[in-house]
C-alpha positions as CSV (number, residue, x, y, z in Angstrom):
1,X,-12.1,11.6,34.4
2,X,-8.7,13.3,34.4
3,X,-7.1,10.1,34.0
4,X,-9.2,8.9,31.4
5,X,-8.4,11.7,29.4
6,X,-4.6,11.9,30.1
7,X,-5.0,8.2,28.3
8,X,-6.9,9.4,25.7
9,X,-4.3,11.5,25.0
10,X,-1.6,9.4,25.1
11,X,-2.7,6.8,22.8
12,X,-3.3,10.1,20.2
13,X,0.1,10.6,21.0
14,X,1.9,7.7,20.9
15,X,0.1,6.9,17.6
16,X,1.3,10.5,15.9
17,X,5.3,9.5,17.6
18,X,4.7,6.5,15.5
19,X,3.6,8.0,12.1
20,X,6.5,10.2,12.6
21,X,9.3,7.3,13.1
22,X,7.4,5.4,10.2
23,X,7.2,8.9,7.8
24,X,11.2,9.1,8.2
25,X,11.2,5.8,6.8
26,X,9.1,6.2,4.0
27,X,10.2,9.2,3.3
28,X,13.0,8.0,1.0
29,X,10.9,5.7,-0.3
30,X,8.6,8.0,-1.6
31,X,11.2,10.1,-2.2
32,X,12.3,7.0,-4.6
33,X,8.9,6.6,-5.8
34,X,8.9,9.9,-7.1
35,X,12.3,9.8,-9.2
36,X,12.2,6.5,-10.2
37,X,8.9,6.3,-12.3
38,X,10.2,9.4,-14.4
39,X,14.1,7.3,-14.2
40,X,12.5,4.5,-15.7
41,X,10.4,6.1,-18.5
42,X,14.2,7.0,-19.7
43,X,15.9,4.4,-18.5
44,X,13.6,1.8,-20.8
45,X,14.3,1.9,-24.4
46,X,11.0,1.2,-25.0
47,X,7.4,1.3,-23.4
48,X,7.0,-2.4,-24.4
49,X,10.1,-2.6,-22.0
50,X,8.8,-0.9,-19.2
51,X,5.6,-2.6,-19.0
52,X,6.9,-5.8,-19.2
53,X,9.2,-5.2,-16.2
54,X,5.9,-4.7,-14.2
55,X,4.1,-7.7,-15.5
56,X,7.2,-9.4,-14.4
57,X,7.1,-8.3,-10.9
58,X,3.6,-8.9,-10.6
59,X,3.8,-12.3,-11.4
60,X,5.9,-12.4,-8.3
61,X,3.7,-10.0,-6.7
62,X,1.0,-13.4,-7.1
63,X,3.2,-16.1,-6.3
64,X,4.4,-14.3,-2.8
65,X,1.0,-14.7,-0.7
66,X,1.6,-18.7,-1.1
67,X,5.1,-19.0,-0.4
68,X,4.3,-16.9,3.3
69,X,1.0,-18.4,3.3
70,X,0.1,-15.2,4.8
71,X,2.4,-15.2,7.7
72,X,3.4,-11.6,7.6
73,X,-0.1,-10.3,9.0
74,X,0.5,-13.1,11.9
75,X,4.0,-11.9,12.5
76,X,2.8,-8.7,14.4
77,X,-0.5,-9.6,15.5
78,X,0.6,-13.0,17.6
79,X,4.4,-11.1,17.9
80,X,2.5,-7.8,19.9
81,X,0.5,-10.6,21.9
82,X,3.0,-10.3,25.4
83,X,2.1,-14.1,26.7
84,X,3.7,-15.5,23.3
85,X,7.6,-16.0,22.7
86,X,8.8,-13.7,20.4
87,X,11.4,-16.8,19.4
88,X,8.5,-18.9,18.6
89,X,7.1,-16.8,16.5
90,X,9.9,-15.8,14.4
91,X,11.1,-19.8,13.9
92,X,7.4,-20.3,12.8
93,X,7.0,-17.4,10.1
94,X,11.0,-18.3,9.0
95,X,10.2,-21.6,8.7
96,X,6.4,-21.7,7.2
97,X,8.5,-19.4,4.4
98,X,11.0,-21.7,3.8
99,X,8.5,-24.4,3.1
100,X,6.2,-22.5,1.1
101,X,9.4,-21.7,-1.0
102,X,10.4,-25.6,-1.0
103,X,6.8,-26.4,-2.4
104,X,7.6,-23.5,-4.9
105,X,10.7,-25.1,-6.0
106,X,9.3,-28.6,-6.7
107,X,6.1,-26.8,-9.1
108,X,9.4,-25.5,-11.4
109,X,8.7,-28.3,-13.9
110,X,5.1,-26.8,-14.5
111,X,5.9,-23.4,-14.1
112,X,8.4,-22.9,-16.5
113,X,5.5,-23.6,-19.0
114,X,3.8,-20.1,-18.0
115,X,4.0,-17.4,-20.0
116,X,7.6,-15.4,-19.4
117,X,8.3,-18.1,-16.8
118,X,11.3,-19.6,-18.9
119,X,13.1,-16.8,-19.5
120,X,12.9,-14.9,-16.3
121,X,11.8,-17.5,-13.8
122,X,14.6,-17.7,-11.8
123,X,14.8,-14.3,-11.0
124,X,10.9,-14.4,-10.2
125,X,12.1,-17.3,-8.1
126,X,14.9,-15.4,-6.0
127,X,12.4,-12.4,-5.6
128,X,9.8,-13.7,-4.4
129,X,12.4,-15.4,-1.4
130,X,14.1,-12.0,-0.6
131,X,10.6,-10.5,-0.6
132,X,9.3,-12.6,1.8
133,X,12.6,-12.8,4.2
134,X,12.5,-9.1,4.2
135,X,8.6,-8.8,5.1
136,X,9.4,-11.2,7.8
137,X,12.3,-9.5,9.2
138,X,10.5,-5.7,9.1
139,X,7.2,-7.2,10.5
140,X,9.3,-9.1,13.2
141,X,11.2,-5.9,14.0
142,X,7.8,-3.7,14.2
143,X,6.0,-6.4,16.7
144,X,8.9,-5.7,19.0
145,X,8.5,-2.0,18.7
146,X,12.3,-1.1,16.8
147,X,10.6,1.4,15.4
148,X,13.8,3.5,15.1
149,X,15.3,0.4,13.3
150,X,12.4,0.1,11.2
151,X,13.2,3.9,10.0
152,X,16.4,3.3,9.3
153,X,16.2,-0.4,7.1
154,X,13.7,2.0,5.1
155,X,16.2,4.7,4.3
156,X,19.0,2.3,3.9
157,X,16.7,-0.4,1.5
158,X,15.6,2.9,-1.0
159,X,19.1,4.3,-1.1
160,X,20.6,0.5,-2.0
161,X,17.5,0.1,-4.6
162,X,18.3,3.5,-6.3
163,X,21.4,2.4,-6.5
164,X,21.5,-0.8,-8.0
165,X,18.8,0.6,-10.3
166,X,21.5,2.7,-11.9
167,X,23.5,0.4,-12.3
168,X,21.4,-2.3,-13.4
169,X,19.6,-0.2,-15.9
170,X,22.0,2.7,-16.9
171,X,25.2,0.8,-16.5
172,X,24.6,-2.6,-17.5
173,X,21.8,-1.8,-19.8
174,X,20.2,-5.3,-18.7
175,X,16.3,-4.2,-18.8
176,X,13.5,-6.4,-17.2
177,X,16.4,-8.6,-16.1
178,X,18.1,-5.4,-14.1
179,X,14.6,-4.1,-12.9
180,X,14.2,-7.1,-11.5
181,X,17.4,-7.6,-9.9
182,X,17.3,-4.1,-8.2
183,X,14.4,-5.2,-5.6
184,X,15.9,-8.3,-5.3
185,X,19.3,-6.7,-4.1
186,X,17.7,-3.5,-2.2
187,X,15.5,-6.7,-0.6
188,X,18.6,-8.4,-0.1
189,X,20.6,-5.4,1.8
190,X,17.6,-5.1,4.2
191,X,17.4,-8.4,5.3
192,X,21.1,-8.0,5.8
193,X,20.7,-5.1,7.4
194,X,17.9,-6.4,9.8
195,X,19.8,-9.7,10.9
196,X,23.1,-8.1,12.1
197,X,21.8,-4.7,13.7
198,X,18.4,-7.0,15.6
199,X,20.6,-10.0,16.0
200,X,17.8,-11.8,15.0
201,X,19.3,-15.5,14.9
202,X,19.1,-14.8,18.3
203,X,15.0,-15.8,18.0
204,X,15.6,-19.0,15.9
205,X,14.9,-21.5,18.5
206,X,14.3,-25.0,16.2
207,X,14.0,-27.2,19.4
208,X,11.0,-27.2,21.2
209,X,8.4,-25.7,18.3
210,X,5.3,-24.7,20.1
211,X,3.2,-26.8,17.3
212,X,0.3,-25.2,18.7
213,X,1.1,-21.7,18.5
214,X,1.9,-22.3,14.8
215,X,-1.7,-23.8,14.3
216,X,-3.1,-20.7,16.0
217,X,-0.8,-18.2,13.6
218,X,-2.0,-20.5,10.3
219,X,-5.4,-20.5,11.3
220,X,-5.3,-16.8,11.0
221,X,-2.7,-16.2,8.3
222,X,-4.1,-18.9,5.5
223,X,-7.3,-16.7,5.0
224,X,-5.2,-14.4,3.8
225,X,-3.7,-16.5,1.0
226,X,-6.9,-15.7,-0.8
227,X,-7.5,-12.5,0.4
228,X,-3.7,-11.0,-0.7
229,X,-4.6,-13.2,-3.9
230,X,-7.9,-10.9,-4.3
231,X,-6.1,-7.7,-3.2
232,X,-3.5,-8.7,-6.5
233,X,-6.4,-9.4,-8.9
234,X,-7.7,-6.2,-8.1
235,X,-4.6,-4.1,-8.1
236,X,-2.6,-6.1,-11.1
237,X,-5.2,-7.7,-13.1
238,X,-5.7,-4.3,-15.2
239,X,-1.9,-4.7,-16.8
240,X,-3.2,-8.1,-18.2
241,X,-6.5,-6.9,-19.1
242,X,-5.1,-4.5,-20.8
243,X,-2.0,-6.3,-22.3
244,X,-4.7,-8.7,-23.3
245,X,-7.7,-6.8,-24.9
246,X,-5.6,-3.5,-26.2
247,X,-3.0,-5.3,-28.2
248,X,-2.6,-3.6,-31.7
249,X,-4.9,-0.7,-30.5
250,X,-4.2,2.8,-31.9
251,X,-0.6,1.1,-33.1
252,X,0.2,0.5,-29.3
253,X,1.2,-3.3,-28.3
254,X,-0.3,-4.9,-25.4
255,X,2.6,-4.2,-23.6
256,X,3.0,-0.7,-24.7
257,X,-0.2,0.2,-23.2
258,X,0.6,-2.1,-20.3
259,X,3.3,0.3,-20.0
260,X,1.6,3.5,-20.1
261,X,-1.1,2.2,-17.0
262,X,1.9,1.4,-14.9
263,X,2.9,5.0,-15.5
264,X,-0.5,6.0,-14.6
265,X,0.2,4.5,-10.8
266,X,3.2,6.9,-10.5
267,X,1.5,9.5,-9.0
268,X,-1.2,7.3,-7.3
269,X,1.5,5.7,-5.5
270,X,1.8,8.9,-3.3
271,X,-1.0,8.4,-2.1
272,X,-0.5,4.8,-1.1
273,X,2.4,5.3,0.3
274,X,1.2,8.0,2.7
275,X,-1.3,5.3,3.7
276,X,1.4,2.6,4.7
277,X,3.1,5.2,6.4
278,X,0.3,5.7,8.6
279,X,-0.7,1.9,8.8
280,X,3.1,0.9,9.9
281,X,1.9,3.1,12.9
282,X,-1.6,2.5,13.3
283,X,-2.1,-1.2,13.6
284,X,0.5,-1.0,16.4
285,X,-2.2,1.2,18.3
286,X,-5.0,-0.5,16.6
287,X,-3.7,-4.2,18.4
288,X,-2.4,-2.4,21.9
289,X,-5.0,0.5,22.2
290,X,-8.1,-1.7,23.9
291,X,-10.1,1.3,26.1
292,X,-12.4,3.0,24.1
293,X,-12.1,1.2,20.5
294,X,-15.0,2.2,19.1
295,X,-14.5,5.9,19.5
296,X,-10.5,5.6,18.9
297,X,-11.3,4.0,15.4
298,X,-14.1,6.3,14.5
299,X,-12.2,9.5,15.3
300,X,-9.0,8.4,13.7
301,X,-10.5,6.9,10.7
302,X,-12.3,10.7,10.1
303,X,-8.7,12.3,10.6
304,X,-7.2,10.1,8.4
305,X,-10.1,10.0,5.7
306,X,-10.2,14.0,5.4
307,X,-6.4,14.2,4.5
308,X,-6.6,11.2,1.9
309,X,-9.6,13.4,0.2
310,X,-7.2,16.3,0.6
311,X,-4.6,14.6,-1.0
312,X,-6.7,12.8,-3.8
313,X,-8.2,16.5,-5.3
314,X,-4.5,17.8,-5.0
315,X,-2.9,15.1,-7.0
316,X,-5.9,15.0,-9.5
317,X,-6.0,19.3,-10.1
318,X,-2.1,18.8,-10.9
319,X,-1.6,15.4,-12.4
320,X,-1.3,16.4,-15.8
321,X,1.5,19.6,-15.3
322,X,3.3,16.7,-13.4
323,X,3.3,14.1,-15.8
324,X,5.4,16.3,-18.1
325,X,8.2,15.3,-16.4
326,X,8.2,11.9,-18.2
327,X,9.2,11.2,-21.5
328,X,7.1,12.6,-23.7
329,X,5.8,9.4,-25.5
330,X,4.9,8.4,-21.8
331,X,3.0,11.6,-21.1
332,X,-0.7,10.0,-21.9
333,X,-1.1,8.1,-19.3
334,X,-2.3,11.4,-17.6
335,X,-5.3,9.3,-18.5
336,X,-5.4,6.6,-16.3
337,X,-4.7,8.9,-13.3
338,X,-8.0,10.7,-11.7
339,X,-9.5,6.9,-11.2
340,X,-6.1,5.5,-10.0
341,X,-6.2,8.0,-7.4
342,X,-9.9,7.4,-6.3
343,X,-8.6,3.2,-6.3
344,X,-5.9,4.4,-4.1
345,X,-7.5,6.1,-1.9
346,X,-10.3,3.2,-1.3
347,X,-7.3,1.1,-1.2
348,X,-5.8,3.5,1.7
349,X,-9.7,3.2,3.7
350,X,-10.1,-0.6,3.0
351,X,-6.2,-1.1,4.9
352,X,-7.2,1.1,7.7
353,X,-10.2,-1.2,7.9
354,X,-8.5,-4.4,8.1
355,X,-6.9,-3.5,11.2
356,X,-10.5,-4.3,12.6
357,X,-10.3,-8.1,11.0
358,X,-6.4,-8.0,12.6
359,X,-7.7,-7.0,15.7
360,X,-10.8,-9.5,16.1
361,X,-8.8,-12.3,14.2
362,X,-11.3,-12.7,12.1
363,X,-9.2,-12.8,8.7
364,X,-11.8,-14.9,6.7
365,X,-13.7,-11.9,6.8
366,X,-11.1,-9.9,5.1
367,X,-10.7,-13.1,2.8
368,X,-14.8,-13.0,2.0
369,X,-14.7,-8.7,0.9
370,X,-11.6,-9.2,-0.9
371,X,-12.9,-11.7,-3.0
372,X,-16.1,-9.2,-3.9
373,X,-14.3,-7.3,-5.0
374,X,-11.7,-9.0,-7.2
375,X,-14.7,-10.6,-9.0
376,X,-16.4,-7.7,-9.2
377,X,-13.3,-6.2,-10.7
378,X,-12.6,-9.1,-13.2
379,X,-16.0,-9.0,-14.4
380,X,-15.6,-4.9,-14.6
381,X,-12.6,-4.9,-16.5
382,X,-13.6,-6.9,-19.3
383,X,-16.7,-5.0,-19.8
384,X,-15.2,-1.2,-19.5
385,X,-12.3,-1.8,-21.2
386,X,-14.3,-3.5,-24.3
387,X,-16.5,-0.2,-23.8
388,X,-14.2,3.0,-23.0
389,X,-10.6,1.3,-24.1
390,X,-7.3,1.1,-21.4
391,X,-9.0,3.7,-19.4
392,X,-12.0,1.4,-18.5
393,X,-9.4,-0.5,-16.1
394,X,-9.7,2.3,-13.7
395,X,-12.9,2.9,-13.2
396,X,-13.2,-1.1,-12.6
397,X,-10.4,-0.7,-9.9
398,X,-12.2,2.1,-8.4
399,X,-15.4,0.5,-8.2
400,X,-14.1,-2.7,-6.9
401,X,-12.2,-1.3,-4.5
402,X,-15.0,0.8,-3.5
403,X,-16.9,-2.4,-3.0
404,X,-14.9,-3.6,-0.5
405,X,-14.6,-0.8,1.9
406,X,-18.5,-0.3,1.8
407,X,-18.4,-4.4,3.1
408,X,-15.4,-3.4,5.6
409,X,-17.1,-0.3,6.7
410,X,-20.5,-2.6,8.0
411,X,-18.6,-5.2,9.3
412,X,-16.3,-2.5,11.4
413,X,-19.5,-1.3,12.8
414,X,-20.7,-4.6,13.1
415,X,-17.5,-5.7,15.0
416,X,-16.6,-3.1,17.3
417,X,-19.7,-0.2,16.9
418,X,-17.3,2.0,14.4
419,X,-18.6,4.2,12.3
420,X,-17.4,6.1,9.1
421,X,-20.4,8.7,8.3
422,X,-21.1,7.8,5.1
423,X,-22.7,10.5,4.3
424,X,-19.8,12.8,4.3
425,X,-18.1,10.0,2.9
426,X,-20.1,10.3,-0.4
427,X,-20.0,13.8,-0.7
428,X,-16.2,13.3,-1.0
429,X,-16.1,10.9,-3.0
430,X,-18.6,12.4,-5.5
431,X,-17.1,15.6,-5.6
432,X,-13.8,13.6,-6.8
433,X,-15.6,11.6,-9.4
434,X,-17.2,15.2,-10.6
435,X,-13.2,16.6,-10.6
436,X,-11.8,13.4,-12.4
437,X,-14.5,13.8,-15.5
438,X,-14.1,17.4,-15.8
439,X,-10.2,16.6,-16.2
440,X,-10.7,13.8,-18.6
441,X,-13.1,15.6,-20.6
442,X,-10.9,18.7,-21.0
443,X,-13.4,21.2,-20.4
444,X,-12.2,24.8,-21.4
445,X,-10.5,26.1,-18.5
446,X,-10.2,22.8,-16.6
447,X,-6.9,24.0,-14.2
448,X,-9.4,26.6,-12.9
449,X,-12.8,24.5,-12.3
450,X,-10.4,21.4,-10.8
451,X,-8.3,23.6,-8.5
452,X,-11.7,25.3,-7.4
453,X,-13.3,22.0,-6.9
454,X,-9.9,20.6,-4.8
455,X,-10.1,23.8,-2.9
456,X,-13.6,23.3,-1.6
457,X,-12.6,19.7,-1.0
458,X,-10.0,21.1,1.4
459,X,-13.0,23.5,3.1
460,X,-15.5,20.7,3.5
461,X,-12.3,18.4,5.3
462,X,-10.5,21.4,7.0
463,X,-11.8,20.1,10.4
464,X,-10.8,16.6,10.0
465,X,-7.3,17.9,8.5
466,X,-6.6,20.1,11.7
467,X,-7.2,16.9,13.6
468,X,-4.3,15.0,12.2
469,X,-1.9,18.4,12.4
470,X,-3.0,18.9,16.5
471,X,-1.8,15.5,16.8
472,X,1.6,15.7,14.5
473,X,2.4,19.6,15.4
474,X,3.6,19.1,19.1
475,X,5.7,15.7,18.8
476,X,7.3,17.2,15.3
477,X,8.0,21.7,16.9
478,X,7.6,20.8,20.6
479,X,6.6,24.2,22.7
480,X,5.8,25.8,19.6
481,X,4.0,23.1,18.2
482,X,1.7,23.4,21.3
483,X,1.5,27.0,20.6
484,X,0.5,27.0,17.5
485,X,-2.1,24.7,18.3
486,X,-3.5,26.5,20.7
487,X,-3.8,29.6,18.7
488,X,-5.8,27.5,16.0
489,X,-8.1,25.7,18.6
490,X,-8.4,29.5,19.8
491,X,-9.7,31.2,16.7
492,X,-11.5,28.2,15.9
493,X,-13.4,28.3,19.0
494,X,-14.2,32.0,18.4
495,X,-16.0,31.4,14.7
C-alpha cells in the first residue's frame, strides 16, 4: 500500500516537474501573445490589414494537416513507445513531410487560382514547410524527454519572432507580407536551434526504413488529417464567415470585421495557451502513466477543469478594462470575447480528452467528434451570424466546441471508465454563459455583478484549484512549498 502510494505520488509529481519545464517555455510565448495583439493593432495601418494577415495564416493553418499527414501526434506517441527506434521514427515523420510538401508543390498550378493564393502563395508555401519541420523537431525532442531543450527553443523561438516582427512590420513596413515572414523566420530559428543543440541528423537513418513501422504511424496519424481539418473549420471558419456575410455592415469591410474577431482571440488565447502548457506535460504522463488510468485521468482532469473555469470568469469580469490597451478603433471587439473564452476553454477540455484517443490509438475516434462539431459549427455560423451579426460566430464556436467534448467525455468513460462529473461541469459552464450575457448586455453596474459572479466561480472550484497548487507548490518553493501545503491541508481539514 505504501508503495502504491509513493507511485501515486510520483506520477503527480513528475507531471507538475513537467508543467513547470513546459510553463518556462511558454512563458515567453504568452508573454508574446500578450504584447503582440496590442503591437499589431498599431503596427497595421488598417483593420482591413490586420485581418487579412490572419486569413493569410489560416489558409496555411488548413493546408499544414496534409503536408504532415498528421505525423506530429505519431511523433511522440510511437517516439515514447521504448521497443521502437527513435531513428526510425524521426526519418519517417521527416520524410512523410517532405512528400506531403512535394505533392504540395505539384498542386501550385491550381492553387494559385485560390483566392489570395497569387499574391502571397509563396510565402503560404515556405510557411507551411518551416511549420511543419519545426513541429517535427519539438515533438521529436519531447518523445525523448529534452524537456529542458524544449524550454529553451520556446524562449529562444518568441524572442526571434518579436524580433523580426519589428522589424518586418515597424521597420520595413511590409504588412501581411512581414506578418507572415516573422513566423516563418521565428519557425526557422527553432528548427535551427533544434538540429544543432539535439544533433538530430544523428536520427536520419535512410537505409533500412522499417516500412512497417511507417504503416503503423500512418494508420494512426491519417485520421487526423480530417480531424485537424475539423479542429481548423471550427476555430478559423468564423474569420470567413464573417469576411463573407458582414461585408459593408455598419460601414465595416469583410475584412475590417475579420479584423476586429481576430482581436477578439487576444485574450482568449491566454487561456489556450495555459492549456498547451499543461498538455506539453500531460500527454507525456498520459502515454507513460499505465497503473491506475482511470483514477489518474479523472482526478487530473477535475484539477485542471476548476482552474480553466477560474481562469475563464477572470478574463471575462476584466476583458473590457483590458481591451483598452488597443487602438481605440480596435477596442469593440470586447464583443467577441465572453464566447471566445467559453470556445477556449472547451477547446482546452476537448485537448485534455484526446490524450485518451492518443493513448488507445484510436485516432478515428477523434477524427469522428471533430467532424461533429465542425458541421455543427458551419451550419451554426451561417444561421447566428445572419441572426445576431459578427457576434453570432462565437456562440457557434462555443457550441460546437461544446459538442465535441460532451462526445469525448462518453467515449473517455467508455475507453478507460473516466469520468468528468458533469454535473458540476454544467453548473460552471452555466454560471459563465449567465456572466458573458450580463457583460454583453451592459447591465447597470456590470463590473460589480461579473466580478461577484467570477468570485463565486472561484468558491465553487476552490477545492479543485488547491489540487493543482499542492502539486506545483513543493517542486516550484521546495521546504516551504511543503509547508505551506501542509498548513492549508491543515485548516482545511479542520472546517
Amino acid at each position: 500500500m505504501e508503495n502504491e502510494k509513493k507511485a501515486g505520488g510520483d506520477k503527480y509529481s513528475k507531471l507538475a516537474g513537467n508543467t513547470i519545464i513546459f510553463a518556462i517555455s511558454s512563458f515567453s510565448s504568452k508573454l508574446l501573445t500578450l504584447i503582440v495583439q496590442p503591437f499589431l493593432t498599431y503596427a497595421m495601418a488598417e483593420i482591413s490589414d490586420l485581418g487579412l494577415s490572419k486569413i493569410l495564416s489560416q489558409y496555411a493553418n488548413l493546408l499544414i494537416p496534409f503536408v504532415s499527414m498528421g505525423m506530429s501526434n505519431a511523433i511522440i506517441r510511437f517516439g515514447l513507445d521504448k521497443g521502437n527506434s527513435e531513428k526510425q521514427v524521426f526519418t519517417n515523420g521527416l520524410l512523410t513531410i517532405l512528400g506531403g510538401f512535394g505533392i504540395l508543390v505539384l498542386c501550385w498550378p491550381v492553387a494559385q487560382f485560390l483566392p489570395d493564393m497569387a499574391q502571397y502563395g509563396l510565402l503560404i508555401y515556405i510557411y507551411v514547410l518551416m511549420s511543419c519541420l519545426r513541429t517535427l523537431c519539438t515533438q521529436f525532442v519531447r518523445s525523448r524527454q529534452w524537456n529542458k531543450l524544449v524550454a529553451v527553443d520556446g524562449v529562444l523561438c518568441t524572442v526571434a519572432t518579436m524580433a523580426f516582427y519589428v522589424l518586418y512590420l515597424v521597420g520595413f513596413r511590409w504588412g501581411a507580407n512581414g506578418y507572415l515572414l516573422a513566423i516563418i523566420s521565428g519557425d526557422f530559428v527553432s528548427v535551427l536551434f533544434l538540429m544543432l543543440t539535439g544533433k538530430l541528423w544523428n536520427f536520419i537513418e535512410l537505409k533500412g526504413l522499417n516500412k512497417t513501422l511507417w504503416k503503423q504511424m500512418l494508420r494512426f496519424s491519417l485520421p487526423m488529417i480530417p480531424a485537424q481539418i475539423s479542429f481548423w473549420i471550427i476555430n478559423a471558419s468564423d474569420l470567413f464567415f464573417v469576411r463573407e456575410m458582414c461585408d459593408g455592415l455598419d460601414g465595416h469591410s469583410g475584412d475590417a470585421w475579420s479584423g476586429l474577431l481576430s482581436t477578439g482571440y487576444f485574450l482568449p488565447t491566454i487561456l489556450t495557451t495555459l492549456g498547451l502548457i499543461f498538455y506539453d506535460a500531460w500527454q507525456l504522463s498520459a502515454v507513460t502513466e499505465e497503473e491506475g488510468r482511470a483514477k489518474f485521468f479523472t482526478q487530473i482532469f477535475r484539477t485542471y477543469s476548476s482552474v480553466l473555469f477560474c481562469c475563464a470568469a477572470g478574463i471575462i469580469w476584466l476583458c473590457r478594462p483590458v481591451m483598452h490597451i488597443m487602438k481605440a478603433n480596435y477596442y469593440y471587439a470586447w464583443h467577441f470575447v465572453p464566447f471566445l473564452v467559453m470556445a477556449s476553454t472547451c477547446s482546452c477540455f476537448n485537448q485534455f480528452m484526446n490524450s485518451v484517443y492518443v493513448v488507445n490509438k484510436k485516432s478515428q475516434r477523434s477524427m469522428v467528434t471533430m467532424m461533429a462539431g465542425a458541421v455543427s459549427n458551419c451550419i451554426m455560423n451561417y444561421f447566428f451570424i445572419k441572426w445576431w451579426g459578427p457576434v453570432g460566430a462565437t456562440y457557434a464556436s462555443f457550441l460546437g466546441l461544446g459538442l465535441v467534448f460532451t462526445l469525448r467525455a462518453i467515449d473517455a468513460h467508455g475507453m478507460i471508465g473516466m469520468r468528468v462529473h458533469p454535473g458540476r461541469v454544467l453548473v460552471n459552464a452555466a454560471a459563465l454563459v449567465f456572466e458573458a450575457f450580463v457583460l454583453l448586455a451592459e447591465t447597470p453596474l456590470y463590473g460589480l455583478w461579473t466580478g461577484i459572479i467570477t468570485a463565486l466561480i472561484i468558491l465553487y472550484n476552490f477545492s479543485g484549484v488547491w489540487g493543482m497548487a499542492r502539486i506545483l507548490l513543493p517542486k516550484l518553493l521546495g521546504r516551504r512549498g511543503k509547508a505551506l501545503v501542509a498548513v492549508v491541508d491543515g485548516w482545511m481539514t479542520k472546517k
